[in-house]
PDB file of N, CA, C and O in Angstrom:
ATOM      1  N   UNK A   1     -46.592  17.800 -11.175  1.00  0.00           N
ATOM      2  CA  UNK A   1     -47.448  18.778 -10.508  1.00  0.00           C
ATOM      3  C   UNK A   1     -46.558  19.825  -9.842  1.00  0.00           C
ATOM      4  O   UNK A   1     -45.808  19.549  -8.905  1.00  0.00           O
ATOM      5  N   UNK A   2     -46.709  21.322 -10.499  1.00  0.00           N
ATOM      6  CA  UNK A   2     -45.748  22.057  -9.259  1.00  0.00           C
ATOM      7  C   UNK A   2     -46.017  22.039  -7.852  1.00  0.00           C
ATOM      8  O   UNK A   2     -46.541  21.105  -7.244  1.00  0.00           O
ATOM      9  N   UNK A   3     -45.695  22.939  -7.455  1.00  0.00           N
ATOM     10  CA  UNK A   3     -45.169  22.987  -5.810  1.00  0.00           C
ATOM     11  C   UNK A   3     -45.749  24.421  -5.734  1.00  0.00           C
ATOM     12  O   UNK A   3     -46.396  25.073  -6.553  1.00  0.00           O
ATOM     13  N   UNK A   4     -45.274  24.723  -4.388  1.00  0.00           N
ATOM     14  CA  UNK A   4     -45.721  26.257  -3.722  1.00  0.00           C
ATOM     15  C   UNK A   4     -44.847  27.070  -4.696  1.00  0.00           C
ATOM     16  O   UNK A   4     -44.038  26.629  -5.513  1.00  0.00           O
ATOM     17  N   UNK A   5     -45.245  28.605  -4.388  1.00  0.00           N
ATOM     18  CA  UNK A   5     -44.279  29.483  -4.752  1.00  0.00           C
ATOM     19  C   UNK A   5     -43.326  29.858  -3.437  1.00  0.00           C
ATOM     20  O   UNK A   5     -43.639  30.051  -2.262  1.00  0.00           O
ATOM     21  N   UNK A   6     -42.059  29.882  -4.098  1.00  0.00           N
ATOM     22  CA  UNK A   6     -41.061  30.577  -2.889  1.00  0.00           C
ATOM     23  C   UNK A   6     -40.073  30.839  -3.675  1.00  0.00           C
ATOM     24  O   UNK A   6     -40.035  30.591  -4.880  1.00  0.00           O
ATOM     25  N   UNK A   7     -38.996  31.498  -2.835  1.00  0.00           N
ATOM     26  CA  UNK A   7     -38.104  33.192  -3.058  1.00  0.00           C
ATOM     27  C   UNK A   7     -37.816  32.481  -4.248  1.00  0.00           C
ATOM     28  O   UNK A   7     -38.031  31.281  -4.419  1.00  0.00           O
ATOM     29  N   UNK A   8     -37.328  33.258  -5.054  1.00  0.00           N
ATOM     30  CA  UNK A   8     -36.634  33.065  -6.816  1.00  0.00           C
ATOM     31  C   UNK A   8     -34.969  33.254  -6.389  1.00  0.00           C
ATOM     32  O   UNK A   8     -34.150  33.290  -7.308  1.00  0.00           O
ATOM     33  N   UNK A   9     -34.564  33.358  -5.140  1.00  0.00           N
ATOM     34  CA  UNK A   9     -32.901  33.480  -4.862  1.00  0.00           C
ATOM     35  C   UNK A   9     -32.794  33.435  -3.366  1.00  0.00           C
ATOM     36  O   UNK A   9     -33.648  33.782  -2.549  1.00  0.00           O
ATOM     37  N   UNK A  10     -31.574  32.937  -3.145  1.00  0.00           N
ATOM     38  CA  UNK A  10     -31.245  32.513  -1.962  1.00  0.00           C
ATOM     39  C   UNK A  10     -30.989  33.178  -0.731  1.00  0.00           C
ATOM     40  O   UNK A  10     -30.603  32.588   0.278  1.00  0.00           O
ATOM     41  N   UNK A  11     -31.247  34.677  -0.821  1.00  0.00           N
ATOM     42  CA  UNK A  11     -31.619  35.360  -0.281  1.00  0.00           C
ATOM     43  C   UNK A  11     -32.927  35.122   0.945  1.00  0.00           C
ATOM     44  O   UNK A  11     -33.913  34.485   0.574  1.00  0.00           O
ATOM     45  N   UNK A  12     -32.883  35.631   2.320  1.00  0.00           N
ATOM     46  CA  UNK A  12     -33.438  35.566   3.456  1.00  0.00           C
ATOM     47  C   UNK A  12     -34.227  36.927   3.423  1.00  0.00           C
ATOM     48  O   UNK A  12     -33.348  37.786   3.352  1.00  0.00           O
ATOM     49  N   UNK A  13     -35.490  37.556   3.440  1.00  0.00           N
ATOM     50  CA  UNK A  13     -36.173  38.778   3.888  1.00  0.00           C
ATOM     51  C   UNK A  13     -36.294  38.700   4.945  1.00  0.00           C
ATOM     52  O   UNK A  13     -36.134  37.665   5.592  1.00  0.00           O
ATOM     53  N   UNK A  14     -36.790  40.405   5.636  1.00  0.00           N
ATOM     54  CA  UNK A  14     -37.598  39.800   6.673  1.00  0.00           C
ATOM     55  C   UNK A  14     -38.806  39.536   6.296  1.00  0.00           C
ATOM     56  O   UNK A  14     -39.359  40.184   5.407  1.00  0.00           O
ATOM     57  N   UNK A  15     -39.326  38.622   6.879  1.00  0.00           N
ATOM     58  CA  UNK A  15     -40.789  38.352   7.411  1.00  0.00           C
ATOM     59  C   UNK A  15     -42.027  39.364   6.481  1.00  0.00           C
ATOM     60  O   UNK A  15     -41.605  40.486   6.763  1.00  0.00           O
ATOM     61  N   UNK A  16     -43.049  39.559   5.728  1.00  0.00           N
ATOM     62  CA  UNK A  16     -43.729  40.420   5.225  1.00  0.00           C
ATOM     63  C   UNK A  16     -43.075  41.320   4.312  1.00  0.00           C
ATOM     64  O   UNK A  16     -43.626  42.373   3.994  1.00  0.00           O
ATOM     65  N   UNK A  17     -42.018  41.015   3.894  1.00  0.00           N
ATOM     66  CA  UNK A  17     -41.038  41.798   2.778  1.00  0.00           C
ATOM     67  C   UNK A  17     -41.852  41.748   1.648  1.00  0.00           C
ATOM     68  O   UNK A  17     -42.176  40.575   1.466  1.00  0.00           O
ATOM     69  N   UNK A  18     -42.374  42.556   0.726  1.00  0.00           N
ATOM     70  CA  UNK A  18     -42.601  42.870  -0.606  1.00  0.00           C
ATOM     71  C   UNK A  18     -41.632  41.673  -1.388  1.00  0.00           C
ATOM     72  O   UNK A  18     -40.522  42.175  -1.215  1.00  0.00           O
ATOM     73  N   UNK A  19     -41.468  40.806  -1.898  1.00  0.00           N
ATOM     74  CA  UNK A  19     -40.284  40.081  -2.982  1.00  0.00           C
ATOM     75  C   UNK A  19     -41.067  39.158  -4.022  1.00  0.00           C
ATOM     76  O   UNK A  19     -42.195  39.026  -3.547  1.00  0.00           O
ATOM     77  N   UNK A  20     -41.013  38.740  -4.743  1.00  0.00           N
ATOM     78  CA  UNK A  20     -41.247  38.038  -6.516  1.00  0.00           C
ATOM     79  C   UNK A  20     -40.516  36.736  -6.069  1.00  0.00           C
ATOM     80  O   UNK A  20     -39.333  36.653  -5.738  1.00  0.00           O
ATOM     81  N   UNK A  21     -41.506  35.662  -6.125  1.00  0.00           N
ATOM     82  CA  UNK A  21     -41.120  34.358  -6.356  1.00  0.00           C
ATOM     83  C   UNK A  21     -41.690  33.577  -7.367  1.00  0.00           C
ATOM     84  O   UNK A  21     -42.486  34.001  -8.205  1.00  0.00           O
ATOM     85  N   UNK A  22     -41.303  32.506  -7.286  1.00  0.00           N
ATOM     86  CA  UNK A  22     -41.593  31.035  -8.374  1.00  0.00           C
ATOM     87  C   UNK A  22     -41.724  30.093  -8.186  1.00  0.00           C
ATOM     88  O   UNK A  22     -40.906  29.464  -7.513  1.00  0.00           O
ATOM     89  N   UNK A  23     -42.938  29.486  -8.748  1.00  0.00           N
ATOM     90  CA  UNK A  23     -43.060  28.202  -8.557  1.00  0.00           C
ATOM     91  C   UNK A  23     -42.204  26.691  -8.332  1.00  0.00           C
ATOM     92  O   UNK A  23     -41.903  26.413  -9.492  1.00  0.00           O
ATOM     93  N   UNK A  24     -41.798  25.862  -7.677  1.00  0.00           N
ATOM     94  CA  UNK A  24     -41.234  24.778  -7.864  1.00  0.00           C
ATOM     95  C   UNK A  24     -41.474  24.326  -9.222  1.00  0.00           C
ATOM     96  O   UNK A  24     -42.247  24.687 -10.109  1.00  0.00           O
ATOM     97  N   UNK A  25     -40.369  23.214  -9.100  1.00  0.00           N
ATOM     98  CA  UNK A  25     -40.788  22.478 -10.345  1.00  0.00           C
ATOM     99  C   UNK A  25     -41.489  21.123 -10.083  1.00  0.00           C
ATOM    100  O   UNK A  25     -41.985  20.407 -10.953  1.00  0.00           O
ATOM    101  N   UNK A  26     -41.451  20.842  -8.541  1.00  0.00           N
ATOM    102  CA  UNK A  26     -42.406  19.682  -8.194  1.00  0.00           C
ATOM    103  C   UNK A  26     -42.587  19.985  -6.830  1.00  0.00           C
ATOM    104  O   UNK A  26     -42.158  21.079  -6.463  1.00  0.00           O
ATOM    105  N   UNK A  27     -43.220  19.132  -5.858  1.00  0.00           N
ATOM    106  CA  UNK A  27     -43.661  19.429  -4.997  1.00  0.00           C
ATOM    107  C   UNK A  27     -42.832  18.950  -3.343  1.00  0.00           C
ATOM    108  O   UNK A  27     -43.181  18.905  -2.163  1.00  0.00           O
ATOM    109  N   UNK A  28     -41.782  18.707  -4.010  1.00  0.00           N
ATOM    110  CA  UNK A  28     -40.624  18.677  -2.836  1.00  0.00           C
ATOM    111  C   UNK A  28     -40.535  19.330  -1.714  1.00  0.00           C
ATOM    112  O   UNK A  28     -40.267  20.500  -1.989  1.00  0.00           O
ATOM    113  N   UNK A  29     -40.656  19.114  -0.134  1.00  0.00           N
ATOM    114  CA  UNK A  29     -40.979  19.598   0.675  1.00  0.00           C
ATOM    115  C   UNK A  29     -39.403  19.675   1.432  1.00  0.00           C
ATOM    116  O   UNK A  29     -39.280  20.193   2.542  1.00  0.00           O
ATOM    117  N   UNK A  30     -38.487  19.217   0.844  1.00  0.00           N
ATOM    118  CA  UNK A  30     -37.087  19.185   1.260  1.00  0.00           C
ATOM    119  C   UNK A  30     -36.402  20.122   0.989  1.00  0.00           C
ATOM    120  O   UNK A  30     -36.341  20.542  -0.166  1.00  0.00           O
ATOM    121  N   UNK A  31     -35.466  20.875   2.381  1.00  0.00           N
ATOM    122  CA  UNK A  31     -34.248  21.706   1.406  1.00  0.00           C
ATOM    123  C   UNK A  31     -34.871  23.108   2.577  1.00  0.00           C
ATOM    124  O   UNK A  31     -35.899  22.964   3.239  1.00  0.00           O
ATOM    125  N   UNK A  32     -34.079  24.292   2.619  1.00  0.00           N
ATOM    126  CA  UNK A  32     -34.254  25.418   3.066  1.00  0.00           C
ATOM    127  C   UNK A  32     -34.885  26.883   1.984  1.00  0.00           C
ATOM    128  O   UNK A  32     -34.335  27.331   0.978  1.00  0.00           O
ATOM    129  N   UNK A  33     -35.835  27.228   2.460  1.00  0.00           N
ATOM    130  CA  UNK A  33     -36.395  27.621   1.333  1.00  0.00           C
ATOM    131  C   UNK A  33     -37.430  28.713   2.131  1.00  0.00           C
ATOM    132  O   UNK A  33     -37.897  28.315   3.198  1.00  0.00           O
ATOM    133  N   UNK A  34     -37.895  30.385   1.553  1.00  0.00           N
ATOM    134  CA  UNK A  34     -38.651  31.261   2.282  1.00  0.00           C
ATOM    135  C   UNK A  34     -40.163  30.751   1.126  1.00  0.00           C
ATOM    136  O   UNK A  34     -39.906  30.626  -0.071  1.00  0.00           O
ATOM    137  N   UNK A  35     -40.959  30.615   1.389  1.00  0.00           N
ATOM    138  CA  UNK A  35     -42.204  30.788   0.683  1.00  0.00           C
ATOM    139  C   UNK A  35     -42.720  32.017   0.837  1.00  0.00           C
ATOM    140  O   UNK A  35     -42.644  32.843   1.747  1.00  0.00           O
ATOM    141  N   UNK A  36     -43.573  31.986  -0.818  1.00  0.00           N
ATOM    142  CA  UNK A  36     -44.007  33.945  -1.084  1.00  0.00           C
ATOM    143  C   UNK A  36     -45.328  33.483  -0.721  1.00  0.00           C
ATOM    144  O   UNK A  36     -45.681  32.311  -0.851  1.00  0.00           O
ATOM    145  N   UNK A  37     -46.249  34.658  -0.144  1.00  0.00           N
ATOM    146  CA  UNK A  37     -47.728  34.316   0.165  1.00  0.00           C
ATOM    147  C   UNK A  37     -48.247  35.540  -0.229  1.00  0.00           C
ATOM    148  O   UNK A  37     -47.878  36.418   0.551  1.00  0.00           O
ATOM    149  N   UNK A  38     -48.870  35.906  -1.016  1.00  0.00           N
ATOM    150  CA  UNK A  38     -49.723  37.307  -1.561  1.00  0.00           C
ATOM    151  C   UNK A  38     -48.539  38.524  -2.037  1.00  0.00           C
ATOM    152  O   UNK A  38     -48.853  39.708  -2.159  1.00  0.00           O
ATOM    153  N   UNK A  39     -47.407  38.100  -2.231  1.00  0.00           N
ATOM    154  CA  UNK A  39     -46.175  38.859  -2.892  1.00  0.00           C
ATOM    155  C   UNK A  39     -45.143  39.864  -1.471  1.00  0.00           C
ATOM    156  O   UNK A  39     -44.548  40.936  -1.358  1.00  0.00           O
ATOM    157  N   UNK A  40     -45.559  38.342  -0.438  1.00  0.00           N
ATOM    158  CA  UNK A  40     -44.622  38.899   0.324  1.00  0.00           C
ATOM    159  C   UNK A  40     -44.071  37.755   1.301  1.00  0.00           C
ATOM    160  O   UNK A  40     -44.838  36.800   1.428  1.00  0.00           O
ATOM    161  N   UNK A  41     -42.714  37.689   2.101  1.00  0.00           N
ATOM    162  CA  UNK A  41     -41.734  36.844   1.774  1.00  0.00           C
ATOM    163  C   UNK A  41     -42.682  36.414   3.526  1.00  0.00           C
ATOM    164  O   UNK A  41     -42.981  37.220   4.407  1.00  0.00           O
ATOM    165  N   UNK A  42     -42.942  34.840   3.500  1.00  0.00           N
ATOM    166  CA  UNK A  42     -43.607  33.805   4.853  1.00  0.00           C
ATOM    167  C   UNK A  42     -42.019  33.633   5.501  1.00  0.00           C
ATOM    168  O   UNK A  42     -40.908  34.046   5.170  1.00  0.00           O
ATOM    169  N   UNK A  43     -42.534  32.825   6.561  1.00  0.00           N
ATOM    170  CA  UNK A  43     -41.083  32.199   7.148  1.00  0.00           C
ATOM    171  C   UNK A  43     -40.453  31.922   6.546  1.00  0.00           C
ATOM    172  O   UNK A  43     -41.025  31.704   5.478  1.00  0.00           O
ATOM    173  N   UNK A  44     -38.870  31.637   6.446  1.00  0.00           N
ATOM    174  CA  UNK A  44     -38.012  30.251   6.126  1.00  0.00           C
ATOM    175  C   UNK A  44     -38.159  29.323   6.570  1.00  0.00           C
ATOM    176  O   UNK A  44     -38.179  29.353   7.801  1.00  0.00           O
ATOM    177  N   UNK A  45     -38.275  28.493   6.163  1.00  0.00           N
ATOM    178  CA  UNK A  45     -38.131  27.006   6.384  1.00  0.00           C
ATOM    179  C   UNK A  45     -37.074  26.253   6.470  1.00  0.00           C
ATOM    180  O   UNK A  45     -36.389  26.427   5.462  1.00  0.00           O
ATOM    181  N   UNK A  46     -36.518  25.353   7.323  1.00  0.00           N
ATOM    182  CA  UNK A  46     -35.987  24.082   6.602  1.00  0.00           C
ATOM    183  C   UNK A  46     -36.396  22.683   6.567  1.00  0.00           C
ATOM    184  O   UNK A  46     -36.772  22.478   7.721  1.00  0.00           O
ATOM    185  N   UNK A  47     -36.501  21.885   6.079  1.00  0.00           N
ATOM    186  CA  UNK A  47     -36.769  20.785   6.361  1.00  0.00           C
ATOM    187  C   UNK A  47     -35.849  19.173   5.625  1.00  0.00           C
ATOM    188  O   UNK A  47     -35.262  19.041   4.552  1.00  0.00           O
ATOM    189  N   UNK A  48     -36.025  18.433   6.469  1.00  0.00           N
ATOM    190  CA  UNK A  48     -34.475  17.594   6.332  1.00  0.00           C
ATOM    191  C   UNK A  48     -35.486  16.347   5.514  1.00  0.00           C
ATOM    192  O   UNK A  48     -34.969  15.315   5.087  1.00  0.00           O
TER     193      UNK A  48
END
């Protein structure tokens, strides 16, 4: 089952940035990672 979409590169935006992401390949909630929400860049995250 995929996962959310978030950034396609390891790159940080700010906050409401315009950017193109991609789906996970599963639904792993681990790891540091910005999620895309309507084609623009949510918080970063990390989670351990």
């Amino acid at each position: 089952m995929p996962g959310e979409c978030r950034l396609a590169d390891d790159k940080r935006p700010p906050e409401g940035e315009a950017v193109t992401g991609v789906c996970q390949a599963n639904s792993s909630p681990f790891g540091c990672f910005t999620r895309v929400e309507n084609g623009r860049a949510a918080a970063t995250l990390c989670v351990d």
